[in-house]
VOKOL-27558 format. One record per residue (C-alpha): residue in three letters; z, x, y. Coordinates in steps of 0.2 Angstrom, whole numbers, plus 5000, padded with zeros to 4 digits. Layout:
BEGIN
AlaZXY...
END
This chain:
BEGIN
Unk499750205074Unk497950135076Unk497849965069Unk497150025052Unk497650205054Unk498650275036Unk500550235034Unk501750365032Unk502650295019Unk501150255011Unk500350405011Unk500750595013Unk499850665027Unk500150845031Unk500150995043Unk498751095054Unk498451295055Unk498151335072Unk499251475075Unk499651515093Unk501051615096Unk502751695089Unk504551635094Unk505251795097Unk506951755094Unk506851695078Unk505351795072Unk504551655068Unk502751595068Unk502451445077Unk501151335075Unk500351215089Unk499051115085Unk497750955089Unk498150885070Unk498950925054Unk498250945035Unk499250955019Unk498251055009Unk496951175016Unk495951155036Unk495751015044Unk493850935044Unk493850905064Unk494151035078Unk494951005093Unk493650945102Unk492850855089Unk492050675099Unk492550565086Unk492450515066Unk490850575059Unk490850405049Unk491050295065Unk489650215076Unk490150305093Unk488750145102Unk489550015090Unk489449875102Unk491149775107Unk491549625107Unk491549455094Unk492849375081Unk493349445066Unk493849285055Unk494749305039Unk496149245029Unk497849285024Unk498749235008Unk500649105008Unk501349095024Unk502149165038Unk503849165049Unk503849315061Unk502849435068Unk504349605064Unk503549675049Unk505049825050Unk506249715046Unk507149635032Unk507349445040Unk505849335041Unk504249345031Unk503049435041Unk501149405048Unk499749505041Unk499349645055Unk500949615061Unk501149815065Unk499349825074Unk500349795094Unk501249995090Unk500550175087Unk501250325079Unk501250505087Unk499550545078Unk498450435065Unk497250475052Unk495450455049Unk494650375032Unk493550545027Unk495050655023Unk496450615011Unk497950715018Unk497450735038Unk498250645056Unk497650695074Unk498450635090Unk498650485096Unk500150465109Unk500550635105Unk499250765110Unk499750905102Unk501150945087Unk502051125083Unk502951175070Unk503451345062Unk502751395046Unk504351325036Unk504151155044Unk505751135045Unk505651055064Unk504150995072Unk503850945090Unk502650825097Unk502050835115Unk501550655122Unk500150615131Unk500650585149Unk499350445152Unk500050345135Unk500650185142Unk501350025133Unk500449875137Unk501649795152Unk501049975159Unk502750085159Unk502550245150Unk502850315134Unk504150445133Unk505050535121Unk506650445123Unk505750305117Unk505250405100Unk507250425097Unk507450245099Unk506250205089Unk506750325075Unk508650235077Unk508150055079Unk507250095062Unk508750165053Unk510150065059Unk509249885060Unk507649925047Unk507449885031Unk508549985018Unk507350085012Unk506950165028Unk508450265025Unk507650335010Unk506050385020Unk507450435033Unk508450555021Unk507850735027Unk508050715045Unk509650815054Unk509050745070Unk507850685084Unk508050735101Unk507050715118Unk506950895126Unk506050835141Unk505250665149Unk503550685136Unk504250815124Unk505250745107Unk505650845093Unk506150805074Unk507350935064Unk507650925046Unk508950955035Unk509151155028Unk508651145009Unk507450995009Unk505750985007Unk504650985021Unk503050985015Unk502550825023Unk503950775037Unk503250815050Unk501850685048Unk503150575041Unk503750605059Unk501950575067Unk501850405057Unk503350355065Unk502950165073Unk503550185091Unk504150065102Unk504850005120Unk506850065122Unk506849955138Unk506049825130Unk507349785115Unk508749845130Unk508849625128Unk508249585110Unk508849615094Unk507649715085Unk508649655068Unk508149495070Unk506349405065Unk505649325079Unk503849255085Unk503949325100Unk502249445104Unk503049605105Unk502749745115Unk501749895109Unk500650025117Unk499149985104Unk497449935108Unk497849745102Unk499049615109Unk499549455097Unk498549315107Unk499149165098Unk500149105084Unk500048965076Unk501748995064Unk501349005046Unk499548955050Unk498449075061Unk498849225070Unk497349275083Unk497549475091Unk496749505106Unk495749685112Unk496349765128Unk495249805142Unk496749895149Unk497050015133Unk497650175138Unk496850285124Unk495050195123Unk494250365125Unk495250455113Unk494150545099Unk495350475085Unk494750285092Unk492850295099Unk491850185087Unk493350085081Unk494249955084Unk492849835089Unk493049665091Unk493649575103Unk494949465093Unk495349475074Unk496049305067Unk496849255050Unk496849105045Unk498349065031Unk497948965015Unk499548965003Unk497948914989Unk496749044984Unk495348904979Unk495748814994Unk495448965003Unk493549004996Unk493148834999Unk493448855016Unk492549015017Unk491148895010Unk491348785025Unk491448915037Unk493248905042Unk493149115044Unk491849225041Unk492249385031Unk493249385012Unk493649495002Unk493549434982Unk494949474972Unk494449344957Unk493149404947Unk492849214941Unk492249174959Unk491349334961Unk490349294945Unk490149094948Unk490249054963Unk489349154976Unk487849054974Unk488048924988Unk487048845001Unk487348955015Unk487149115003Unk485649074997Unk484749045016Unk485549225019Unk486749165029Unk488149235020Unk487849425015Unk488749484999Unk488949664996Unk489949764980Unk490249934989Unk491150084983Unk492950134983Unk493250304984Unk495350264982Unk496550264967Unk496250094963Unk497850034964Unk499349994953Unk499249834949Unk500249754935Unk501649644928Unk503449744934Unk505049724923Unk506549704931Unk507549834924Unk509249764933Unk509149634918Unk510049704904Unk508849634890Unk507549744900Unk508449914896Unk507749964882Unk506150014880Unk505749944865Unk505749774871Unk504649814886Unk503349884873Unk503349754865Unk503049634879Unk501549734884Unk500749714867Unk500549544871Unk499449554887Unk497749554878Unk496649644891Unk494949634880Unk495149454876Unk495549424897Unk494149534902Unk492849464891Unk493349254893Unk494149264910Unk493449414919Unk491649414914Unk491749584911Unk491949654929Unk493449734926Unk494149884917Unk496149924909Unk497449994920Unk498550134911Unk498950254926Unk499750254940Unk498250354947Unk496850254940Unk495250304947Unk495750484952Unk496150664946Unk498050644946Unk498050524931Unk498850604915Unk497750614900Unk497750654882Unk499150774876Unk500650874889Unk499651034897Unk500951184896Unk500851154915Unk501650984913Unk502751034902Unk503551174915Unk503951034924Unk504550894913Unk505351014901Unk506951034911Unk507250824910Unk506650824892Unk508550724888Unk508350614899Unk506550564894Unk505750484880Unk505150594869Unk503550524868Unk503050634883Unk503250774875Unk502550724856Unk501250604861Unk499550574873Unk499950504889Unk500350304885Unk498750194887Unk498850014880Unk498149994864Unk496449904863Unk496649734856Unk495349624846Unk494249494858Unk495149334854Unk496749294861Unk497849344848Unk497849504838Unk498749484823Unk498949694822Unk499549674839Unk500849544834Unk501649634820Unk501849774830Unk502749714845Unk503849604829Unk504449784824Unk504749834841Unk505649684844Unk506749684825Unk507349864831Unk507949824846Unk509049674839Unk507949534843Unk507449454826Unk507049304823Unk508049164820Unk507548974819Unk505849024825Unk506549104841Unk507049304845Unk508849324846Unk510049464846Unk511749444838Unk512649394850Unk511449234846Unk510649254864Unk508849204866Unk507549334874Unk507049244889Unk505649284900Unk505149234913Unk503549274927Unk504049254947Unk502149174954Unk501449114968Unk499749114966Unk499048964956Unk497249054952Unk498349194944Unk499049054930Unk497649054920Unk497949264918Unk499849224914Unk499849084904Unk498949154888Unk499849294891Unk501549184889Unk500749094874Unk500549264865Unk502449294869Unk502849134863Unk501949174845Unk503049324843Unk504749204848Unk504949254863Unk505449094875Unk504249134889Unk504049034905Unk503149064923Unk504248994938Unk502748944949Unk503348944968Unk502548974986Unk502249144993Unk503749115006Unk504949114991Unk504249244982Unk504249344995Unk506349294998Unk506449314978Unk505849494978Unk506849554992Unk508349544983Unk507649554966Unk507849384959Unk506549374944Unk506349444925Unk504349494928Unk503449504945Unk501649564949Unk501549704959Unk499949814968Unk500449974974Unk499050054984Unk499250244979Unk498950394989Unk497750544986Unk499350664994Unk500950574986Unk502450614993Unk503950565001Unk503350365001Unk503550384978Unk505650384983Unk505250204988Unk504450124975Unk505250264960Unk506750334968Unk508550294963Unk508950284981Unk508050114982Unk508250044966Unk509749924973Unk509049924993Unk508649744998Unk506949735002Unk506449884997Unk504649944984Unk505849974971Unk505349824961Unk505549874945Unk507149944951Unk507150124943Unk508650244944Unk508250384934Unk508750554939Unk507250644930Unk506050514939Unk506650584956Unk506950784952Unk504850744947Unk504850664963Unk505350804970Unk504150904963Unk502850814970Unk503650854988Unk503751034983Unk501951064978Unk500951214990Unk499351184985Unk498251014979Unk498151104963Unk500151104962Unk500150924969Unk498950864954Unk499850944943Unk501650864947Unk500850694950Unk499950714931Unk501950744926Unk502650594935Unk501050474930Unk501550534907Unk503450524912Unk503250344920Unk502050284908Unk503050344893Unk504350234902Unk503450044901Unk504249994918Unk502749884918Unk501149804908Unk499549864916Unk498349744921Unk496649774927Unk495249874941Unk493549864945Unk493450024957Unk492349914968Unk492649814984Unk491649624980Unk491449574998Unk490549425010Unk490249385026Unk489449285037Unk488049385042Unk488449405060Unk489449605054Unk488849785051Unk489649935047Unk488850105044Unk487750145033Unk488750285024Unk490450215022Unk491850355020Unk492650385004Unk494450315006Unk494350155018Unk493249985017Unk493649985037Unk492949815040Unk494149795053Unk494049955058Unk492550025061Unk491349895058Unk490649795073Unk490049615081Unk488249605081Unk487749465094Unk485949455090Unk486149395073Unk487649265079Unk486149195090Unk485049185079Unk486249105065Unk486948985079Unk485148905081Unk484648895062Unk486348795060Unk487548905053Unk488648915065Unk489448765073
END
């Protein structure tokens, strides 16, 4: 896995179409091939010198400063113990990786070549005989079913679900490893969930426990080492000059600079103030107060500081307030409704957001996949089958998108609305507060750990509060919300879900029934619905990208219609700054920013900063 290549689970990757040759046996074709694709041909031939959105002369060397968010414990992000660095998976590769100009392709990395028969029901994956770990022993295959074990006996839980379709992973000789997969399943996208696999050192756990969290640098065969750790503070990663696969294609013109350091802040003011003093040197702007404030300092305005608003070519993200539906005064829908109503967006966007920002209702905001307007008769050949176990809404009604609310804080038509959702659902109001008749109060209460994010949550609560809801926000760090979420200890959480363009196998973690009651797992809202994961299914299934649009369209109405969540905002846009010391191409690709990618130190403008003062 390059350091910034795409997750399996977080993305679905594909297969390639190089045809070679026939296994005479079976009468089967087999494929061998340089990459795989999803959907259609891949972009790059075989001997393709690298990413056409890469600087092939991008110099090497320099710091890449930035900042993480809360804290940290450990550096094993696979696991369920500890609380994780930032980049803490950046020391170990996958089989192949992808590139940031196509949205369903890998190409190899410690594997030089995949095949594969046209049913994909096995794949094979012949490792490069000069991949090396860093301590310089080699990478084999019987390190790849180690590290497919150590994942599924000691991981997290949820791996099992990613891990549900594979019969078997055996090593057929020193450099060659092969994944089967169970008959009957869908194997659309397993063998890159294969190629995704992280891989590590069998040797080198022979003496740890891979279940437990430690600080320990690990060992990997990546093109960065952890340098330094500084626990819960700083983490510094360190460029090889050893690194096996510097000439690779996939890695010419990435991977850059000498060390990339992240400097912790568990405060997001705290945090830009910093920026301001030049504690790091590159931020990413999430507060759109900030962004429309505050980027008129000292060192911004002597240029300095460079900010940029750049494109993002991505789904934008679902990002929203999640319902815990293990709570039983979550289970019906009506009451979620109703909750929702309450989030005023317009009033938020126009008094808190300075209008940067636009209303979340999909799943696959910013992208052909969302659902829209009324059921297309080929959404309703898929969701017709489930229609019991749905509400009927998706079938009688346009996709659900939040109603616009009136600019001030409290729309009376909004009230009364959520006030009848709320009556027939058997919370009315009594003594000024909603009970049921049980004489139980409907409690609500919001899991933070971000002060900045109060001043969105707290007129949200108010709002609740008007319609006698007793509402609350239980304001911790981001070491106990990270505990609490594990094993699901909250009413309301806020959740961003980075979406893929090809969704697949990685929806059964944060949708699928398998996960709903896995510690750990994306599952936060906790969803066990079998109609959700025969769509899910679908979505495995599709042939075509036409197929897979249409299936995703299906899942987006279904889970929309469901108000698992209350949608909260986008911009489509990355608002970035940096100390003017970074480039990055001129054309950025479509589906990553790749700052610490494919963007690079230049040490002419560092000089020339470092004598006007700007750099100490």
């Amino acid at each position: 896995m390059n350091l910034f290549s795409k997750s399996i689970w977080g993305a679905a990757l594909g297969v390639g179409l190089m045809t070679l040759g026939t296994n005479i046996a079976s009468a089967e074709t087999i494929i061998k091939s340089h990459g795989i694709s999803t959907f259609g041909e891949l972009k790059y031939p075989a001997d393709f010198e690298h990413f056409d959105y890469v600087n092939p002369d991008a110099p090497i060397g320099g710091t890449f400063s930035t900042w993480g968010f809360g804290t940290f414990n450990s550096v094993t992000p696979y696991i369920l113990k500890g609380q994780a660095a930032t980049l803490a998976s950046a020391p170990f590769e996958s089989l192949m990786t992808g590139g940031a100009d196509e949205p369903d392709a890998m190409y190899g990395l410690l594997a030089e070549s995949i095949e594969y028969p046209e049913n994909r029901q096995w794949a094979i994956f012949n490792i490069r005989p000069e991949a090396r770990f860093s301590d310089g022993s080699e990478v084999t295959a019987e390190d790849v079913v180690f590290s497919y074990n150590v994942l599924y006996e000691k991981g997290r839980p949820s791996f099992k679900a990613v891990f549900s379709d594979f019969e078997s992973v055996e090593a057929l000789d020193k450099l060659k490893v092969k994944f089967t997969f169970k008959e009957g399943s869908n194997t659309r996208e397993l063998p890159q969930t294969a190629a995704g696999l992280p891989i590590f050192s069998k040797a080198y756990y022979a003496d740890r426990d891979f279940s437990e969290s430690t600080l320990e640098p690990p060992l990997g065969s990546g093109r960065y080492i952890i340098d330094k750790v500084d626990a819960g503070k700083s983490i510094t990663f360190k460029r090889r000059d050893d690194y096996w696969g510097k000439d690779l294609n996939v890695n010419i013109g990435r991977e850059n600079f000498d060390k990339i350091q992240i400097e912790y802040f568990t405060d997001y003011t705290a945090a830009f103030e910093a920026f301001k003093g030049g504690a790091y040197h590159y931020r990413q702007e999430y507060l759109s107060k900030l962004w429309a404030t505050s980027y008129d300092f000292p060192s911004l305005e002597k240029g300095w500081v460079k900010s940029e608003t750049l494109p993002d070519g991505n789904p934008t993200g679902t990002q929203g307030y999640f319902f815990n539906l293990r709570r039983e005064k979550f289970q019906d829908p009506r009451v979620r409704e109703a909750i929702g109503l309450m989030f005023n967006f317009e009033w938020s966007n126009k008094t808190l957001f300075y209008d940067l920002y636009h209303r979340t209702d999909s799943f696959w905001e910013n992208s052909n996949m969302q659902a829209s307007g009324p059921i297309t008769p080929e959404e309703l050949a898929i969701l017709e089958p489930f229609r019991d176990e749905l509400p009927e809404s998706v079938f009688t009604e346009d996709a659900f998108t939040p109603p616009v609310s009136k600019p001030s804080q409290v729309d009376r038509a909004a009230v009364r609305r959520a006030g009848k959702l709320l009556d027939d659902a058997g919370w009315k109001v009594k003594d000024g507060v909603r009970q049921n008749e049980a004489g139980e109060y409907l409690t609500v209460n919001f899991l933070n750990d971000s002060p900045s994010s109060e001043r969105i949550t707290n007129p949200f609560i108010a709002n609740l509060k008007r319609l006698g809801i007793q509402a609350s926000m239980d304001s911790v760090d981001a070491a106990q919300a990270a505990e609490r979420e594990k094993v699901f200890d909250y009413d309301i959480t806020t959740v961003r879900y980075a979406m893929s363009l090809s969704p697949g196998i990685e929806l059964r973690q944060i949708f699928g029934s398998a996960t709903a009651n896995a510690e750990g797992s994306a599952n936060r809202t906790g969803l066990a619905n079998p109609a959700i994961d025969a769509i899910i299914e679908k979505v495995e299934q599709a042939k075509t990208r036409d197929d897979l649009t249409v299936a995703v369209k299906a899942l987006d109405r279904a889970l929309r219609a469901m108000h698992i969540w209350v949608p909260q905002f986008y911009s489509g846009q990355y608002f970035v700054a940096y100390l003017d010391i970074y480039d990055h191409p001129e054309n950025l690709p479509p589906y990553s920013l790749g700052e610490m990618d494919f963007w690079w130190y230049n040490a002419e403008k560092y000089k020339k900063l470092q004598a006007a003062g700007a750099i100490k």
